[in-house]
DSSP file (Angstrom, degrees, kcal/mol; ACC not computed):
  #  RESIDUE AA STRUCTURE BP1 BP2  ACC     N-H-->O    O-->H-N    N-H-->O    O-->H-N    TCO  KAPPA ALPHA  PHI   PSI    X-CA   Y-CA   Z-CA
    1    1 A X              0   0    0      0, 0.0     5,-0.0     0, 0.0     0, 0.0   0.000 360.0 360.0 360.0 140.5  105.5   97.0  112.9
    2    2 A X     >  -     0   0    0      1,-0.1     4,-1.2     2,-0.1     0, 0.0   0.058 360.0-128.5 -56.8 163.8  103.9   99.5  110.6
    3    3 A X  H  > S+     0   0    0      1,-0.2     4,-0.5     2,-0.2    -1,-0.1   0.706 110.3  51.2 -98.3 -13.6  102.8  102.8  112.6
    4    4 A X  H  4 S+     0   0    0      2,-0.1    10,-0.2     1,-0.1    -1,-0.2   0.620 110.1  48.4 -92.1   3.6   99.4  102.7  111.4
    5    5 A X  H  4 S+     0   0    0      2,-0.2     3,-0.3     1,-0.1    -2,-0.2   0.843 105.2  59.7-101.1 -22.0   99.1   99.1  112.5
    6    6 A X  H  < S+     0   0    0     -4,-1.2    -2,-0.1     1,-0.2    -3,-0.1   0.792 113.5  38.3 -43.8 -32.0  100.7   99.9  116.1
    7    7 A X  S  < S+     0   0    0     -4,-0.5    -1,-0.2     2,-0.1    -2,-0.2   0.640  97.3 105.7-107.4   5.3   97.8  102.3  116.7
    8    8 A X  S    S-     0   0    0     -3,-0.3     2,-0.1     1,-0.1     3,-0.1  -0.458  84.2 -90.5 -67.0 155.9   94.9   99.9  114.8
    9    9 A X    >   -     0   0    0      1,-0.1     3,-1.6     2,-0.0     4,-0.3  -0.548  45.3 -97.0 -59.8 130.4   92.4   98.1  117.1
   10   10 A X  T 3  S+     0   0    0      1,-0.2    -1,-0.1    -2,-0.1    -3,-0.0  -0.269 117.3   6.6 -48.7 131.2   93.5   94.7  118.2
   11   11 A X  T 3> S+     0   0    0     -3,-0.1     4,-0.6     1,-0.0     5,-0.3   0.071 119.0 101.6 108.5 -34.6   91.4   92.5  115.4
   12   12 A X  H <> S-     0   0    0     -3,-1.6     4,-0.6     2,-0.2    -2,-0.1   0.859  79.8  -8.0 -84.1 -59.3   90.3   95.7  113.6
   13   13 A X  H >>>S+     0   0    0     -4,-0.3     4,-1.8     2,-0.2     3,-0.8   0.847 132.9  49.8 -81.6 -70.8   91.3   97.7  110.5
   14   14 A X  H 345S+     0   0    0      1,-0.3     4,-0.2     2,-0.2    -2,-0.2   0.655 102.6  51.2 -63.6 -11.4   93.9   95.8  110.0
   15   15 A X  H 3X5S+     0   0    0     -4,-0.6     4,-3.7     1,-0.2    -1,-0.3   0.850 115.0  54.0 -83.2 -44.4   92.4   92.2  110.2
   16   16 A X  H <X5S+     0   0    0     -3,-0.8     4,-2.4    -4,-0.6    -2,-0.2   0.754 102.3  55.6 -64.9 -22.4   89.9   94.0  107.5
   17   17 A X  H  X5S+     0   0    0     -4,-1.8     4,-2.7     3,-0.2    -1,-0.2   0.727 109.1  48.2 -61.2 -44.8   92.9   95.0  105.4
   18   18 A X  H  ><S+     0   0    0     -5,-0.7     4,-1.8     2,-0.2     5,-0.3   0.810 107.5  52.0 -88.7 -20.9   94.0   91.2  105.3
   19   19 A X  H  X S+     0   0    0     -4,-3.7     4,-3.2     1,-0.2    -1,-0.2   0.970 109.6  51.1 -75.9 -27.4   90.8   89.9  104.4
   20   20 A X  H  X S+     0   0    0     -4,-2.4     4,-1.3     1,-0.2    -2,-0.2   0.885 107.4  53.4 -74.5 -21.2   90.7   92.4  101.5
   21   21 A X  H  X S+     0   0    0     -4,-2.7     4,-2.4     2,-0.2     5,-0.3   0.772 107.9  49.6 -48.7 -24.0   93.9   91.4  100.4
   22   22 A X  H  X S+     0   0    0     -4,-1.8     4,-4.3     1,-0.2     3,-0.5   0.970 111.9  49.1 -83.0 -39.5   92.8   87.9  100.3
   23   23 A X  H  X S+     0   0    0     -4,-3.2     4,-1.7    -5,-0.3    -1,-0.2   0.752 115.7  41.3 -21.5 -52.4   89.8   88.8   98.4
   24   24 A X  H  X S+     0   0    0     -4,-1.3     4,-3.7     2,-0.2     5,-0.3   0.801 116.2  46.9 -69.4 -53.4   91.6   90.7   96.0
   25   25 A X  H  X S+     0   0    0     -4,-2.4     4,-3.2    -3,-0.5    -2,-0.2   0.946 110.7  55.7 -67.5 -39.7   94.6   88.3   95.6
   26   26 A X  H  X S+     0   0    0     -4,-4.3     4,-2.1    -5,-0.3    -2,-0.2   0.989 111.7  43.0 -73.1 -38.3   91.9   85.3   95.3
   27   27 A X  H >X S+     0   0    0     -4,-1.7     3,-1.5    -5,-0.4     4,-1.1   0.989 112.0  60.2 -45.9 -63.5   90.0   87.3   92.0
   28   28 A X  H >X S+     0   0    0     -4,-3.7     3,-1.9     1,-0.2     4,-1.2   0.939 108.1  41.2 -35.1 -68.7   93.6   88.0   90.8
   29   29 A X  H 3<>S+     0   0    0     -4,-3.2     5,-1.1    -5,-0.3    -1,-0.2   0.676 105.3  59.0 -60.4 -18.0   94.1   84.6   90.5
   30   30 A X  H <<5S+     0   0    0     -4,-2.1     3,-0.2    -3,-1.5    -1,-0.2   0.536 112.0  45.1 -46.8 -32.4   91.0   83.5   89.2
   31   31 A X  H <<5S+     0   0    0     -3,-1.9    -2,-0.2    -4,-1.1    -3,-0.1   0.887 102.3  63.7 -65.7 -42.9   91.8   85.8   86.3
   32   32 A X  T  <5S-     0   0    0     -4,-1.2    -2,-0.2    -5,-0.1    -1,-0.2   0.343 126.9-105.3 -85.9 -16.1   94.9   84.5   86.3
   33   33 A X  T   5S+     0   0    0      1,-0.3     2,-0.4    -3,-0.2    -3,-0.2   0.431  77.6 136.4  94.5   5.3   93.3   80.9   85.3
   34   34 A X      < -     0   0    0     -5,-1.1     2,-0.5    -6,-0.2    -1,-0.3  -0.683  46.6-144.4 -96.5 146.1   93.8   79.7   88.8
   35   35 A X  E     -A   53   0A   0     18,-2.0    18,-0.8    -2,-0.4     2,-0.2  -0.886   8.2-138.1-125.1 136.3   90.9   77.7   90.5
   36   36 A X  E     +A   52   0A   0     -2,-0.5    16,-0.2    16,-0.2     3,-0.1  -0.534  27.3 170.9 -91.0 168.2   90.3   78.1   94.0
   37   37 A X  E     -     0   0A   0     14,-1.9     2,-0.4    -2,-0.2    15,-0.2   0.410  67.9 -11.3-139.8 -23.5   89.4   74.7   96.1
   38   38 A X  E     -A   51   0A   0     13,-1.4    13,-1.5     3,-0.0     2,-0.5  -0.985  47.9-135.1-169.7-162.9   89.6   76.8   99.9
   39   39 A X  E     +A   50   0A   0     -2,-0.4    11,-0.3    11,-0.2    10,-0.1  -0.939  66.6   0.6-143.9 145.3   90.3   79.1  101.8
   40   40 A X        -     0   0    0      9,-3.6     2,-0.2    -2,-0.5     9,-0.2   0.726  62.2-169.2  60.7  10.5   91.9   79.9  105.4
   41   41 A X        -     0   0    0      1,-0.1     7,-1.5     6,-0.1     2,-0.8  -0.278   6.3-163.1 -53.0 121.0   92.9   76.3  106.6
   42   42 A X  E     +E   47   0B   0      5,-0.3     5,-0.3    -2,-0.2    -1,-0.1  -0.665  16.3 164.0 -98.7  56.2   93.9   76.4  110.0
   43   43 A X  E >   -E   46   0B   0     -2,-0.8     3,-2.6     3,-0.5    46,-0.1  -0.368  55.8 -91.9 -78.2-178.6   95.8   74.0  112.1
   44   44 A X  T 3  S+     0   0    0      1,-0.3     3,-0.1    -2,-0.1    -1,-0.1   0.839 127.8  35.9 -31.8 -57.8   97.6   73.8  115.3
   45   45 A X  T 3  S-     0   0    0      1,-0.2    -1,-0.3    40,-0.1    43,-0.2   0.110 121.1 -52.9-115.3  37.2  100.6   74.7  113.3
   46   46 A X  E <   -E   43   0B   0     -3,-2.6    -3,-0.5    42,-0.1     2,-0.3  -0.635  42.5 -88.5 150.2 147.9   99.5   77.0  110.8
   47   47 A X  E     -E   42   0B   0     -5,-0.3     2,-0.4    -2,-0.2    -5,-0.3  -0.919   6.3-161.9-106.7 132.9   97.5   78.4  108.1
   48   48 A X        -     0   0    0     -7,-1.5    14,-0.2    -2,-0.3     3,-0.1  -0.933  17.0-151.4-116.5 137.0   97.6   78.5  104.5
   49   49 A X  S    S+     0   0    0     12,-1.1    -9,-3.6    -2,-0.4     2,-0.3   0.835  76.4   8.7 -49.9 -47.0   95.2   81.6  102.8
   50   50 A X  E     -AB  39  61A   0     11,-1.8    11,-2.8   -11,-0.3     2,-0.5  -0.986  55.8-169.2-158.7 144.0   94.2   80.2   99.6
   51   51 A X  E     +AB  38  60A   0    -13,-1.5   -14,-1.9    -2,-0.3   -13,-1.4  -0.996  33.1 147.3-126.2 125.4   94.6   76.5   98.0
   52   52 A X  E     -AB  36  59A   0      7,-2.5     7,-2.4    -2,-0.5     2,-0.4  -0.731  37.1-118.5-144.1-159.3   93.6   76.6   94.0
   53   53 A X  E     -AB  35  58A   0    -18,-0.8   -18,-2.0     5,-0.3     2,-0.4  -0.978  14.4-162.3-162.8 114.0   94.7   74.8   91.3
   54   54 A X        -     0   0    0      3,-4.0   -20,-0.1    -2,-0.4    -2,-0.1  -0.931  66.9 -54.2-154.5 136.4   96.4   75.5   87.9
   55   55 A X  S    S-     0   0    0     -2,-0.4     2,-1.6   -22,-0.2   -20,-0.1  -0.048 118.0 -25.6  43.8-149.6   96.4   73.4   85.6
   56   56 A X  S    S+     0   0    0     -3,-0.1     2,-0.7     1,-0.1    47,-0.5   0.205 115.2 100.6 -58.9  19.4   97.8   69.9   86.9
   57   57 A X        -     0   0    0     -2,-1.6    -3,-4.0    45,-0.1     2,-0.5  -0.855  68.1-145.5-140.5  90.4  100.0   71.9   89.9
   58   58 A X  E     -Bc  53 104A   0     45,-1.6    47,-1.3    -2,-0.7    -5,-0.3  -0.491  29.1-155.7  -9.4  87.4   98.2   71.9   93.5
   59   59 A X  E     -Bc  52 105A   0     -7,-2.4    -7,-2.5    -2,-0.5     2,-0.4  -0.874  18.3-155.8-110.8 145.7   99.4   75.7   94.8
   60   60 A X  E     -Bc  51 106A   0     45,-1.4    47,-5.2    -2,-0.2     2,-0.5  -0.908  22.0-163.3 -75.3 119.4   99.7   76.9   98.5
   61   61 A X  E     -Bc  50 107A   0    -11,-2.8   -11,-1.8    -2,-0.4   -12,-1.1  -0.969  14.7-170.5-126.0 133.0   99.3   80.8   98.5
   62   62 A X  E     - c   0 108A   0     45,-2.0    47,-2.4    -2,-0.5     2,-0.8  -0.859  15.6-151.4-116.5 123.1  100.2   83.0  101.1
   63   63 A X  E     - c   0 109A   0     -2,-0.7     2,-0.4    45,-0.2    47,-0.2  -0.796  15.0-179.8-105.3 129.3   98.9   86.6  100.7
   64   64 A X  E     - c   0 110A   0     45,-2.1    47,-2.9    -2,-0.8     2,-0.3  -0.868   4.1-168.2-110.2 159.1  100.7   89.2  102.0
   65   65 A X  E     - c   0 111A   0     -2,-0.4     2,-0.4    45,-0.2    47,-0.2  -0.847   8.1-156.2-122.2 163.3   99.9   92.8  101.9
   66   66 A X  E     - c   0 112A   0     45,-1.0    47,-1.6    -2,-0.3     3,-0.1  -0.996  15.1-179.7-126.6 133.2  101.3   96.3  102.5
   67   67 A X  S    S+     0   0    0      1,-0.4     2,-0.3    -2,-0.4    -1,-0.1   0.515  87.2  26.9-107.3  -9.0   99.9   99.6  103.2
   68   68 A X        -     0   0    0      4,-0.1    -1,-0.4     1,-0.0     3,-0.1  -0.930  69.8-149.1-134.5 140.4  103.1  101.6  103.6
   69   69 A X  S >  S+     0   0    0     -2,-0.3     3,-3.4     1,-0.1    -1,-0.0   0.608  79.5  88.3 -74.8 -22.3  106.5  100.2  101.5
   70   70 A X  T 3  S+     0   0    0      1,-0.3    -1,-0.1     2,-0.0     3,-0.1   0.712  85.8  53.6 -70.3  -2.6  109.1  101.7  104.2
   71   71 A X  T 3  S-     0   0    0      1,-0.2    -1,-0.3    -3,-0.1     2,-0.1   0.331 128.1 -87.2 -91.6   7.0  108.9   98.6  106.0
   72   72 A X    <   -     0   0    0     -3,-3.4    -1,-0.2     3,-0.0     2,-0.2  -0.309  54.5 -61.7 131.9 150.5  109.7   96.5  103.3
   73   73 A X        -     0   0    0      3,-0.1     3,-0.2     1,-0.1    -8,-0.1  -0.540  49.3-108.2 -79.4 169.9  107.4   94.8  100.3
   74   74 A X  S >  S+     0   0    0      1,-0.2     3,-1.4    -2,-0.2     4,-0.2   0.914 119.7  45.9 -60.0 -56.0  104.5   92.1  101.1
   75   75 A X  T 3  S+     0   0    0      1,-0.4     3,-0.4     2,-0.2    -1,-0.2   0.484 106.0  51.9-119.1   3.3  106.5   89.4   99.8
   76   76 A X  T 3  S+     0   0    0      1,-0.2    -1,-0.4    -3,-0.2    -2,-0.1  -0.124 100.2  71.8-106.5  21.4  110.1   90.1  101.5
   77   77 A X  S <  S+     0   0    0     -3,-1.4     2,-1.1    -5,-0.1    -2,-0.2   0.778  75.8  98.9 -94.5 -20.5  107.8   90.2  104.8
   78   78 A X        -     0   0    0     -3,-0.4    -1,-0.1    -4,-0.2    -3,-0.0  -0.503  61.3-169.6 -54.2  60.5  107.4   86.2  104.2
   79   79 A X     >  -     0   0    0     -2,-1.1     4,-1.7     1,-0.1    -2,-0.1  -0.089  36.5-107.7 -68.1-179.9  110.1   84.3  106.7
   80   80 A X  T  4 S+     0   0    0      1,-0.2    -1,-0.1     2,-0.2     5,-0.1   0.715 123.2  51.3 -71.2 -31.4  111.2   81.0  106.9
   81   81 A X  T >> S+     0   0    0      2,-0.2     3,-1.7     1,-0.1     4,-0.9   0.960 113.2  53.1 -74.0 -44.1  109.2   80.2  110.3
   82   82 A X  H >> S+     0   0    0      1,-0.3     4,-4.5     2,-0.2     3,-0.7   0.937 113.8  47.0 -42.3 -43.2  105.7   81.8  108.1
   83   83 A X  H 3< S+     0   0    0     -4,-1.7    -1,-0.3     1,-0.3    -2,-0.2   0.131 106.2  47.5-108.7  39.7  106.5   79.6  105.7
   84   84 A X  H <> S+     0   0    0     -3,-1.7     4,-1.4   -39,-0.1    -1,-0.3  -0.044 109.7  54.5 -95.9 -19.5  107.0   76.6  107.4
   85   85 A X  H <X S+     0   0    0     -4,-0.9     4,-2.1    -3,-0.7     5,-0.3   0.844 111.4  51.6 -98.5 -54.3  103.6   77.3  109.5
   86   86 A X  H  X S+     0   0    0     -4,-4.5     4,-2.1    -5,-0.2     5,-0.3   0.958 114.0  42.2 -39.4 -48.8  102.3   77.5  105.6
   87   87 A X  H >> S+     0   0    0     -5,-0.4     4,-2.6     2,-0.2     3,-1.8   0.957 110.1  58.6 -52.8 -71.7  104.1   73.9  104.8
   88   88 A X  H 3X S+     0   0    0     -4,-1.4     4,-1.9     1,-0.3    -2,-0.2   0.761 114.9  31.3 -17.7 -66.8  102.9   72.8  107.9
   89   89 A X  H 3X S+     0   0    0     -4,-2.1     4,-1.7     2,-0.2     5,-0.3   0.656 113.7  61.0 -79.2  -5.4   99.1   73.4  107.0
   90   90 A X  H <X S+     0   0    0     -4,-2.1     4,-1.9    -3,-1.8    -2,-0.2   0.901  99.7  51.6 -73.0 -54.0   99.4   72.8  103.6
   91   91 A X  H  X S+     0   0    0     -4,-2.6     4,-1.2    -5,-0.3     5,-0.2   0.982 109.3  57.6 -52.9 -64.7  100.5   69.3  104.1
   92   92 A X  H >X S+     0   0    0     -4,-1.9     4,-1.8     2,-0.2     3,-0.7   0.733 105.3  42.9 -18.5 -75.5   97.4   69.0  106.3
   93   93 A X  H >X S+     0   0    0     -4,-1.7     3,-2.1     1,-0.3     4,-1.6   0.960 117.5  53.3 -50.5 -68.7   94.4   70.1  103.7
   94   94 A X  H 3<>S+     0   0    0     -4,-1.9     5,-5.9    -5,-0.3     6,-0.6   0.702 108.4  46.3 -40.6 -40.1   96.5   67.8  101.2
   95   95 A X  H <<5S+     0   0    0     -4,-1.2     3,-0.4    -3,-0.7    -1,-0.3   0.919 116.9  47.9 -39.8 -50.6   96.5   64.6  103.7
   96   96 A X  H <<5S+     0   0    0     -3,-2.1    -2,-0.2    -4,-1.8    -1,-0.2   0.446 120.6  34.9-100.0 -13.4   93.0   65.4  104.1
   97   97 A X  T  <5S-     0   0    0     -4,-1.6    -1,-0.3    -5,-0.3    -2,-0.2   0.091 109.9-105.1-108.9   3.2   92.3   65.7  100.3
   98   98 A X  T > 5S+     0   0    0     -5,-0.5     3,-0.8    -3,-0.4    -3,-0.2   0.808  78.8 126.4  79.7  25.3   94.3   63.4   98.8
   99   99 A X  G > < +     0   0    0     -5,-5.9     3,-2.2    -6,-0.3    -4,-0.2   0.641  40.8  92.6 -81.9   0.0   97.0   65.7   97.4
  100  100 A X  G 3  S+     0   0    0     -6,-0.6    -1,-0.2     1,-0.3     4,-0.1   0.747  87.5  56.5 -77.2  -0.9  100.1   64.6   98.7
  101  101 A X  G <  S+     0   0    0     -3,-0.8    -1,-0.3    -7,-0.2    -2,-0.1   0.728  99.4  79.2 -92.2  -6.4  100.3   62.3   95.1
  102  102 A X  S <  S-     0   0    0     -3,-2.2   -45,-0.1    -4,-0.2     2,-0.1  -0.424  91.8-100.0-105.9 162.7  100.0   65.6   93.0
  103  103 A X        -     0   0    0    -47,-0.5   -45,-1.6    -2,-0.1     2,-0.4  -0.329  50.9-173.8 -76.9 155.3  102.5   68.1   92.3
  104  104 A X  E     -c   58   0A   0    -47,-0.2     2,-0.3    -4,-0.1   -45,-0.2  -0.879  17.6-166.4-146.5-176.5  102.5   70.9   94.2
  105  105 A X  E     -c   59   0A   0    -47,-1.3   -45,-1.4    -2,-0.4     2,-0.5  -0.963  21.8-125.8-148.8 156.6  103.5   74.0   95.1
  106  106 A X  E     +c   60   0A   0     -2,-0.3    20,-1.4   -47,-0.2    21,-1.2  -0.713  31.0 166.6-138.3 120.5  104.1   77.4   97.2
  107  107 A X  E     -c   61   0A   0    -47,-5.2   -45,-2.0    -2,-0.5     2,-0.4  -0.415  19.3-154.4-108.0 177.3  103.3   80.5   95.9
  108  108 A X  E     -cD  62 123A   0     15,-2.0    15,-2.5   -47,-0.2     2,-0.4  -0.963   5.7-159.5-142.8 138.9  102.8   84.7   97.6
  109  109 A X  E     -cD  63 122A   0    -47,-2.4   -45,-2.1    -2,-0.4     2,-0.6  -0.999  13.0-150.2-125.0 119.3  100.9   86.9   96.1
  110  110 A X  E     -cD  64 121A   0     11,-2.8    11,-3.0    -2,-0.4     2,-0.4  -0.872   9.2-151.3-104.6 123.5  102.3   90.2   97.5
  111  111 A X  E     -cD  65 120A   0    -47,-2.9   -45,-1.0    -2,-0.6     2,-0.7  -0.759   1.6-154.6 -98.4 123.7   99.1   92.8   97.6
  112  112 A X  E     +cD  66 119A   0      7,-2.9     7,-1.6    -2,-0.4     3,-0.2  -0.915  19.7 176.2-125.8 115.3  100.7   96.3   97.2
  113  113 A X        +     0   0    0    -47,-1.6     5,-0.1    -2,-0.7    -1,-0.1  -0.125  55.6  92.0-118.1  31.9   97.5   98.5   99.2
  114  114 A X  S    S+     0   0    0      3,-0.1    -1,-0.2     5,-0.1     2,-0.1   0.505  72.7  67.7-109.2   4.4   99.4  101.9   98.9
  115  115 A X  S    S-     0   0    0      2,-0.3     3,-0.1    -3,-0.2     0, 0.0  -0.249 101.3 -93.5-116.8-172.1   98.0  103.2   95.7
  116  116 A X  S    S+     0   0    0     -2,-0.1     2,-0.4     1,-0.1    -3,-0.0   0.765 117.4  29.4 -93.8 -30.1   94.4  104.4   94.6
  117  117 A X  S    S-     0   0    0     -5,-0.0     2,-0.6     0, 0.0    -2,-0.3  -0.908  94.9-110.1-113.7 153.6   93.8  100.5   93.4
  118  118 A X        -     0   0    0     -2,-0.4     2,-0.4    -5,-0.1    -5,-0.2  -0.763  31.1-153.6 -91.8 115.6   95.4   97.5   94.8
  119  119 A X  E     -D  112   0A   0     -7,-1.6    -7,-2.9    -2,-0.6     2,-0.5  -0.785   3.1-156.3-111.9 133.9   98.0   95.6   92.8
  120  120 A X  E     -D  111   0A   0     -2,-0.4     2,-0.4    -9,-0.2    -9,-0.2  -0.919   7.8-171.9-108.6 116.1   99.0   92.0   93.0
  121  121 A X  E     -D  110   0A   0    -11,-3.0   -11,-2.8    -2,-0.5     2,-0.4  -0.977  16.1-121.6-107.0 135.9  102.0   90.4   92.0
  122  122 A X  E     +D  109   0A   0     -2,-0.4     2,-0.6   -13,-0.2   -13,-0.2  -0.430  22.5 175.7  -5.7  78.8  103.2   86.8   91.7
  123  123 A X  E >   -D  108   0A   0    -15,-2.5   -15,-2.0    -2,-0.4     3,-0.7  -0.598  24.6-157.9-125.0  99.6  105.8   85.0   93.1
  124  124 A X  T 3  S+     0   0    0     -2,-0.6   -17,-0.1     1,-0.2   -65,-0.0  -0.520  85.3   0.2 -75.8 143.8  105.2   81.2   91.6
  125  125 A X  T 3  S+     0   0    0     -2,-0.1    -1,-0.2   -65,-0.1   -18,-0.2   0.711  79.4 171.3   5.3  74.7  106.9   78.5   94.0
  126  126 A X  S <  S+     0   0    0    -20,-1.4     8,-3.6    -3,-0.7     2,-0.3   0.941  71.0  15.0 -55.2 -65.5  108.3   81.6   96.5
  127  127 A X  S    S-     0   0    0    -21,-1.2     6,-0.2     6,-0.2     2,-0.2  -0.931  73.5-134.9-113.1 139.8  109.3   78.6   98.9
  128  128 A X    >>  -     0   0    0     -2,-0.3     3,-2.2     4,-0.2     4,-0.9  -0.584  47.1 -78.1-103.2 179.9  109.8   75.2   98.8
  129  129 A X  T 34 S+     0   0    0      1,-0.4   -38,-0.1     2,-0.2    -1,-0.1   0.219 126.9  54.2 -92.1  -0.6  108.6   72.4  101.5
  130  130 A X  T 34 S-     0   0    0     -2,-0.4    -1,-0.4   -43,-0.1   -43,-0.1   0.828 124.5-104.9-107.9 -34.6  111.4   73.0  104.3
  131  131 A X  T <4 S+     0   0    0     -3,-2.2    -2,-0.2     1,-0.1   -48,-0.2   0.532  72.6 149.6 145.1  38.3  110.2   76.8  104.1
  132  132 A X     <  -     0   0    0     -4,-0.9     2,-0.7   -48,-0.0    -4,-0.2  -0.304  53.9-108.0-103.8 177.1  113.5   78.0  102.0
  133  133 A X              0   0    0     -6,-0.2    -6,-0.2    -2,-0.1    -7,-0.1  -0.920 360.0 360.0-112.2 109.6  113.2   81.1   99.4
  134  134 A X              0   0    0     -8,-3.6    -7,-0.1    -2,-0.7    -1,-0.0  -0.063 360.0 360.0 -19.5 360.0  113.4   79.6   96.1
């Protein structure tokens, strides 16, 4: 754990940190041609950040962020159980929207929050549906 997230208020600076990443990651990808369809889905066993659409290809995105790099990037923070909790809700929204016939996908957008602007990078289908690194 980061040392400025050890001393943060539970729920506070840092929970605002993640929302601007997703904020930030969801514009990027809108630039990017990607179309969003929600946001935050929550189940039991998991959460997905952002669900869009590009072109014909369904995507799951999980945004991670950094505010210091010596702990690692945003997108090497992404284990196998996170992304299994992603699968896990992903499949959900799709049952519940009729995706499961469409291709799909699971992307990270790793949010790099250490600079004077915040920079987004890419990682198109990061994991695939047992929660493995691509």
């Amino acid at each position: 754990m980061a040392d400025d997230e050890r001393t943060a208020p539970p729920g506070g600076d840092r929970a605002a940190r993640g929302r601007e990443a997703e904020e930030t990651a969801a514009a990027w990808l809108a630039g990017q041609g990607y179309r969003m369809l929600a946001r935050n889905h929550r189940t039991r066993r998991g959460e997905v950040d952002l669900v869009c659409r590009e072109g014909g290809v369904l995507c799951f995105v999980e945004v991670r962020s950094r505010t210091r790099l010596d702990y690692g990037s945003p997108a090497g923070s992404v284990t196998v159980a996170k992304a299994r909790r992603v699968v896990a809700a992903a499949t959900d929204w799709a049952l519940r929207h009729g995706g499961l016939a469409q291709d799909m996908r699971f992307d990270v957008v790793a949010v790099d929050l250490t600079g004077a602007a915040p920079r987004c990078e890419l990682f198109r289908n990061a994991f695939d549906a047992e929660g493995r690194r691509s």
